[in-house]
C-alpha positions as CSV (number, residue, x, y, z in Angstrom):
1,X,-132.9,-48.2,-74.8
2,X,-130.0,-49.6,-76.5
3,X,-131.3,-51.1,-79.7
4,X,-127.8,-50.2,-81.5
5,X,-125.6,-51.9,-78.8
6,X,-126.2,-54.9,-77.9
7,X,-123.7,-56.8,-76.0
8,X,-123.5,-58.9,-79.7
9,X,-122.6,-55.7,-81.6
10,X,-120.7,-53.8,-79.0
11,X,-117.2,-53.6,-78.7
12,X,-114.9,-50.9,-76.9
13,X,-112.6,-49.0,-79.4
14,X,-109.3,-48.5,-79.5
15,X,-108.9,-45.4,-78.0
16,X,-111.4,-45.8,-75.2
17,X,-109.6,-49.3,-74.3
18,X,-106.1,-47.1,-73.9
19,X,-107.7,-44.9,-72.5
20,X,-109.0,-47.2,-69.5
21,X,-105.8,-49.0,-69.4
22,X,-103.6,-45.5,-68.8
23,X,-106.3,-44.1,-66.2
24,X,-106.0,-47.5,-64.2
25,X,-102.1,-48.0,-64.5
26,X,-101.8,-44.1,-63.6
27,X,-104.8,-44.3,-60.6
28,X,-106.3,-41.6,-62.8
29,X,-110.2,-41.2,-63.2
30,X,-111.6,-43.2,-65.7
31,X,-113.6,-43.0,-68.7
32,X,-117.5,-44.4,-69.2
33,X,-118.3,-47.5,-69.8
34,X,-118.9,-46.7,-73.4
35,X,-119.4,-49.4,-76.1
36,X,-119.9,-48.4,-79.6
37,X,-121.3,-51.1,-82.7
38,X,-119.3,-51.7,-85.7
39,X,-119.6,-49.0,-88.4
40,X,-121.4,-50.8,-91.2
41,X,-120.0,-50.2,-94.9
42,X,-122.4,-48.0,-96.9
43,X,-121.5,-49.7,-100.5
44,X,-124.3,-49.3,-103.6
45,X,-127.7,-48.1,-104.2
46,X,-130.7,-49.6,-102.4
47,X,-132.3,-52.1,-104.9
48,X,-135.9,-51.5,-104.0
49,X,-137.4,-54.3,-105.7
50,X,-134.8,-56.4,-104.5
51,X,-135.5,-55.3,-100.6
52,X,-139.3,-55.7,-101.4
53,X,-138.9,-59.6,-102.9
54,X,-136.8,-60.6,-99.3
55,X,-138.9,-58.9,-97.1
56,X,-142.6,-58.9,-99.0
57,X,-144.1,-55.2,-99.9
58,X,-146.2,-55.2,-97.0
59,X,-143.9,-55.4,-94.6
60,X,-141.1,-52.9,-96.6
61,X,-143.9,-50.5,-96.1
62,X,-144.5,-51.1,-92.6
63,X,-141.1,-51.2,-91.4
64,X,-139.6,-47.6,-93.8
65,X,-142.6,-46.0,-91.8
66,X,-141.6,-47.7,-88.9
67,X,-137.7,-46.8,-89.1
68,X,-139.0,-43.0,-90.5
69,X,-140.8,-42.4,-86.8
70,X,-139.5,-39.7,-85.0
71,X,-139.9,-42.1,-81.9
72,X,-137.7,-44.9,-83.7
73,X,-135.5,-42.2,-84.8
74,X,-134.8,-40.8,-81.1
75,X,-134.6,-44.4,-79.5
76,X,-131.9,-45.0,-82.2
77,X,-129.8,-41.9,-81.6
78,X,-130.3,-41.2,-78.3
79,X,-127.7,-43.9,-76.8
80,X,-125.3,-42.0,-79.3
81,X,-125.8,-38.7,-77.9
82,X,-125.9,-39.6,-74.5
83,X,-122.3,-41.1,-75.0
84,X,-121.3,-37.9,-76.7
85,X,-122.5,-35.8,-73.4
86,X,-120.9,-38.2,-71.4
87,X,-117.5,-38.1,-73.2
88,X,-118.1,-34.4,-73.3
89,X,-118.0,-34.0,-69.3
90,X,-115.4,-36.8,-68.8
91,X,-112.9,-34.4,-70.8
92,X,-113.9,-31.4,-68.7
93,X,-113.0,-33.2,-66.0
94,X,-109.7,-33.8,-67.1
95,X,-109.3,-30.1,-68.2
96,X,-110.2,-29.5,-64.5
97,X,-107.6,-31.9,-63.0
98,X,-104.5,-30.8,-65.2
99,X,-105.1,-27.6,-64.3
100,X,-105.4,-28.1,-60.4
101,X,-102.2,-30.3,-61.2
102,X,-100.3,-27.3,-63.0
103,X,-101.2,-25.0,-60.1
104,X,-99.5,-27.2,-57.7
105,X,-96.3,-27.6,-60.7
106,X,-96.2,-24.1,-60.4
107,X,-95.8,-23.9,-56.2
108,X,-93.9,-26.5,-56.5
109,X,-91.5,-24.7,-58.5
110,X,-91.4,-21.6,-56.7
111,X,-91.1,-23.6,-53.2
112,X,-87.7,-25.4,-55.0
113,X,-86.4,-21.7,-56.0
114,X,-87.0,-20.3,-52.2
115,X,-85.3,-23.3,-51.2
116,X,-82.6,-23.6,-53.3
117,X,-81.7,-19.7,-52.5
118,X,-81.7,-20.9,-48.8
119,X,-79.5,-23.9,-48.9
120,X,-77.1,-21.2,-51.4
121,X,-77.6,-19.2,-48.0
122,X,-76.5,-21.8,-45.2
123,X,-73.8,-22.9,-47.4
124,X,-71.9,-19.9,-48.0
125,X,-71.6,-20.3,-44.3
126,X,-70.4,-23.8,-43.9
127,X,-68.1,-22.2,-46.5
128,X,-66.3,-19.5,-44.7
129,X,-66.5,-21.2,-41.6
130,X,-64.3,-23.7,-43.3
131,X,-66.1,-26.7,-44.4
132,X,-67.9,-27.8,-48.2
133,X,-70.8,-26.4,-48.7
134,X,-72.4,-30.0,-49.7
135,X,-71.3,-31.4,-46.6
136,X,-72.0,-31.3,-43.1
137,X,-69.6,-29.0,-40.5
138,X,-66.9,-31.5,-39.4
139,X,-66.7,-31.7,-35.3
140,X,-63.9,-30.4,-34.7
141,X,-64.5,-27.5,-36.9
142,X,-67.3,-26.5,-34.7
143,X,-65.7,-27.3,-31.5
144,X,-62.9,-25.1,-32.7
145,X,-65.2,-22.3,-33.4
146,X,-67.4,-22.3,-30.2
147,X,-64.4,-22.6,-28.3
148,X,-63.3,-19.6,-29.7
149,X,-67.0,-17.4,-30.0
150,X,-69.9,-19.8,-28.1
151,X,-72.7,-18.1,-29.9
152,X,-71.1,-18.4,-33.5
153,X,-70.6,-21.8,-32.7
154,X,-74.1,-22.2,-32.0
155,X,-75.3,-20.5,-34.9
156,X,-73.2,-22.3,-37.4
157,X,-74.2,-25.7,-35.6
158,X,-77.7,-24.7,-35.9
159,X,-77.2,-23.3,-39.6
160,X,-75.9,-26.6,-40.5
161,X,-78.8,-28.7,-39.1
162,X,-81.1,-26.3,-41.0
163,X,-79.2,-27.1,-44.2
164,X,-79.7,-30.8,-43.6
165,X,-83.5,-30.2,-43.3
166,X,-83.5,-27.9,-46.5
167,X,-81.7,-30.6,-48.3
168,X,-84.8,-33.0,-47.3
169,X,-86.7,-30.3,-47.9
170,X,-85.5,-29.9,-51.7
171,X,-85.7,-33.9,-52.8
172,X,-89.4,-33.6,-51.5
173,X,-90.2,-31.1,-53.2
174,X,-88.2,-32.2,-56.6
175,X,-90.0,-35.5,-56.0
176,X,-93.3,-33.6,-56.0
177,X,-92.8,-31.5,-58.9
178,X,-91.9,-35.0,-60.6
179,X,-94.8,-36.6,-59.6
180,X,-96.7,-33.7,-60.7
181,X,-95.4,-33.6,-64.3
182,X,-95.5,-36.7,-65.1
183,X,-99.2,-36.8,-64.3
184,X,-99.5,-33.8,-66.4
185,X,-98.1,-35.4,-69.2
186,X,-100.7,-39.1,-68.3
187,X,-103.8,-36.7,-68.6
188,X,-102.7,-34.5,-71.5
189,X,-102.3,-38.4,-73.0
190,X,-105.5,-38.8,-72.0
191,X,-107.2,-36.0,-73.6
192,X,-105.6,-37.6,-76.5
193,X,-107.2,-40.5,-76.1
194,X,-110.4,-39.2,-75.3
195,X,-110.6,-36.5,-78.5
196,X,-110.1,-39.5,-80.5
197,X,-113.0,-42.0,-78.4
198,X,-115.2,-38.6,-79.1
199,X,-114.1,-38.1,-83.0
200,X,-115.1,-42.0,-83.5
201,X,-118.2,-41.3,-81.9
202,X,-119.1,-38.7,-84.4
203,X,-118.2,-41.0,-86.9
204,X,-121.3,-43.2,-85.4
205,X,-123.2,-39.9,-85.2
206,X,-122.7,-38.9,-88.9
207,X,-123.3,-42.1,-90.3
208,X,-126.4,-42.8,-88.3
209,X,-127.6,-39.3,-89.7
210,X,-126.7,-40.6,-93.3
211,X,-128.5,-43.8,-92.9
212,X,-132.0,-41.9,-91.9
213,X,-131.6,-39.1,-94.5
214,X,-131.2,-42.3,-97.0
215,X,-134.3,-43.3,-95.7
216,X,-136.1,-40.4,-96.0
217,X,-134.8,-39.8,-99.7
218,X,-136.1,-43.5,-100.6
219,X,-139.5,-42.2,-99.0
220,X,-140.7,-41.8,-102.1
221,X,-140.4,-44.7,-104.1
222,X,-142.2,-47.7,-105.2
């Protein structure tokens, strides 16, 4: 039942409609379709007398015992807690994902320091076998040095084709670790986002509970 949101009253808030446009511009999960009412403006005392002339005695009666039912009470909260469960789990969720996320930061990062060491490695021999350690073995360098030793030749000629795959190697895994962060930093955004969705939703909480408690303080009366 969703006597407090009706499509007339509902509208998204601001930090559950940033939070739906960051999940879909970063292909991120996103959050439930969650609409909350306006908060109304709790301003003055109830004027009784006033309530009972515009809506008749018999019917103020009727609908204070009416809006003081548990049942009524439970059909107008329950929407509001379910949201708050919902909101709940969709954050856990994110927890869940960032973390995986960091994991795979954290290989990432070891995988670029194993690499790195390697292509350090290889180029310390394109080095002292006379080349530039950023660049590939010239031709004649190598055809110099198989002529003179076959099997350095073919080591350094092999060395250097690793290096070129290590090189790959390295902007993939840069690349990844990139990638990685910067969707890190989307869903610590929007945890953001959704601490603030679940903060407004206690707003609607705590009001709602004000609202009844009025009631019940009124119960009294006339």
């Amino acid at each position: 039942m969703g006597l407090l949101h009706s499509e007339s009253l509902a509208g998204p808030s601001s930090a559950l409609w940033e939070l739906t446009q960051l999940g879909q511009a970063a292909g991120l999960p996103l959050p439930p379709a969650i609409k909350l009412p306006p908060l109304p403006v709790l301003e003055g005392d109830c004027d009784m007398d006033a309530l009972a002339e515009q809506l008749g005695q018999e019917a103020l009666g009727r609908l204070r015992a009416e809006l003081s039912s548990p049942e009524m009470r439970g059909l107008l909260t329950g929407n509001l807690a379910e949201m708050q469960g919902q909101l709940l789990g969709y954050l856990g969720n994110l927890e869940h994902l960032k973390r995986d996320l960091l994991a795979e930061a954290m290989e990432a990062t070891g995988t670029l320091g194993a690499l790195g060491q390697a292509r350090e490695q290889l180029g310390h021999l394109r080095a002292l076998a006379g080349g530039v350690s950023d660049l590939p073995l010239a031709g004649p360098v190598l055809g110099a040095v198989a002529a003179a030793c076959p099997a350095v030749g073919g080591l350094l000629t092999y060395a250097d084709s690793a290096l070129g795959e290590v090189d790959g190697q390295l902007t993939a895994a840069q690349n990844l670790l990139t990638g990685t962060m910067n969707t890190v930093n989307q869903l610590t955004d929007m945890q953001g986002l959704t601490q603030q969705a679940l903060t407004e939703l206690e707003g609607h909480i705590s009001l709602q509970g004000t609202l009844f408690d009025l009631l019940e303080s009124l119960g009294g009366e006339r």
